[in-house]
N, C-alpha and C positions, 0 to 999 in steps of 0.2 A: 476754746478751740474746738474744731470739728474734729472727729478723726474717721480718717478712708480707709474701706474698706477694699483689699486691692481683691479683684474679680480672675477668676481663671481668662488666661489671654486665651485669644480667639486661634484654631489650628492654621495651619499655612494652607490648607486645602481651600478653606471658607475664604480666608484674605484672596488668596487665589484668585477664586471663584468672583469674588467681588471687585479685584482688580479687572478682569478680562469684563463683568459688566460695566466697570465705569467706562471700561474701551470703547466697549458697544455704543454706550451716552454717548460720547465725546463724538465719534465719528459718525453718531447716526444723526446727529444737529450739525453737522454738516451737511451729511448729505441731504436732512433736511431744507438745510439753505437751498442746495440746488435745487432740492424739488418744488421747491415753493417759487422760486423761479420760474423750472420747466410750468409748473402750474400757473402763474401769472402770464406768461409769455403766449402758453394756447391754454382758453379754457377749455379744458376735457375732463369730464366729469370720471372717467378711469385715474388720472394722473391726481385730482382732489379724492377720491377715495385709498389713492395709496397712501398721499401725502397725510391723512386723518391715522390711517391703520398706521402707519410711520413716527405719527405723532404719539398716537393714546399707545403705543407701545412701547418707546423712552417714556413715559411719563409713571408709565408701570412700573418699569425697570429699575428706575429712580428711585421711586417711592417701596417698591420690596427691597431693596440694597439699605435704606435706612430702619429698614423693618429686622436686619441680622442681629443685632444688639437685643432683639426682644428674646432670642432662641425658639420661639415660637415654631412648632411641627408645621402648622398651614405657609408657614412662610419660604422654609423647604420646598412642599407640594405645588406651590402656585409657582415658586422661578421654575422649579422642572418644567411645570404644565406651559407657562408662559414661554421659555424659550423652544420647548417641543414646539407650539405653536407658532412659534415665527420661524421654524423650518419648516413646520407642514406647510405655511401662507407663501411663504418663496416658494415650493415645490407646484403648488396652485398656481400661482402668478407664473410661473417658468411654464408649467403646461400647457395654460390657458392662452399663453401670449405666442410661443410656438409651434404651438401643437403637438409635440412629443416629448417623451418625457425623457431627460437625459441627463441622468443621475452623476457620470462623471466631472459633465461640465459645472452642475450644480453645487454640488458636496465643497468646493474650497471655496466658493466663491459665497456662498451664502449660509454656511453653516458653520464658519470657522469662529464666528462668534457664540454662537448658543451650542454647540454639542461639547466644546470641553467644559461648559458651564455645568452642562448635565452631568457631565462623567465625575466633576469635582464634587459637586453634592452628594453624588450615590455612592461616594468613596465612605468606608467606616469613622475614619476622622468628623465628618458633616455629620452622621447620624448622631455621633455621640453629642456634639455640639447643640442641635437641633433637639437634643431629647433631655439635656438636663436643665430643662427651667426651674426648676424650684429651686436650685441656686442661687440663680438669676434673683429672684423674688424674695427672697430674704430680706427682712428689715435692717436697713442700715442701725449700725451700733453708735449710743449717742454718749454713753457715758463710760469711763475708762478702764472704772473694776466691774463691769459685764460681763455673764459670758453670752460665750455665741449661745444663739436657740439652736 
């Protein structure tokens, strides 16, 4: 027989945090459909560069969400860095497409995904989560009169 090692559960901060990113998945491959759409319908070489920044940005998302299990610090570093960045890219795109910058209209409508993501991680729960790998790393115990290392 094997026996399991049960792991410290993950805080409600980080589940959180990873709940509100699957949100982001789910409704940004939608809104992917549309835009693959609007991009099929007129080629515009703006509307194919959002749809690509729309793309490799779930794709990132995705793939740091399956990265939480490692507790890995860079993995912390890069969703803050990553979803900072797709509020700085909306604030660009908002700018560039209107011409002024209008922080009111912008903030619910395009940051209500990535800034409680941000606030969830910088919370003390996530550091601690994020900082004790060597936990994590322990060699599983194979035989029954062992002790832990």
């Amino acid at each position: 027989m094997t026996d399991t090692v049960g792991g410290e559960p993950m805080p409600f901060v980080v589940r959180a945090a990873r709940f509100v990113m699957t949100l982001q998945v789910a409704f940004g491959l939608v809104g992917l459909v549309f835009l693959g759409g609007a991009a099929l319908s007129v080629f515009a070489p703006a509307i194919l560069l959002l749809f690509g920044w729309q793309a490799a940005f779930l794709w990132l998302v995705g793939w740091l969400m399956g990265r939480f299990g490692s507790r890995r610090t860079w993995v912390l570093w890069a969703v803050v860095a990553l979803e900072l960045l797709q509020v700085g890219g909306s604030v660009v795109i908002d700018v560039t497409d209107s011409g002024r910058l209008d922080l009111v209209g912008l903030l619910p409508e395009n940051a209500a995904g990535p800034l409680p993501v941000v606030v969830l991680l910088l919370l003390p729960p996530s550091w601690r989560w994020f900082s004790r790998r060597e936990r994590a790393d322990r060699p599983l115990l194979t035989g029954a009169g062992e002790d832990r290392p």
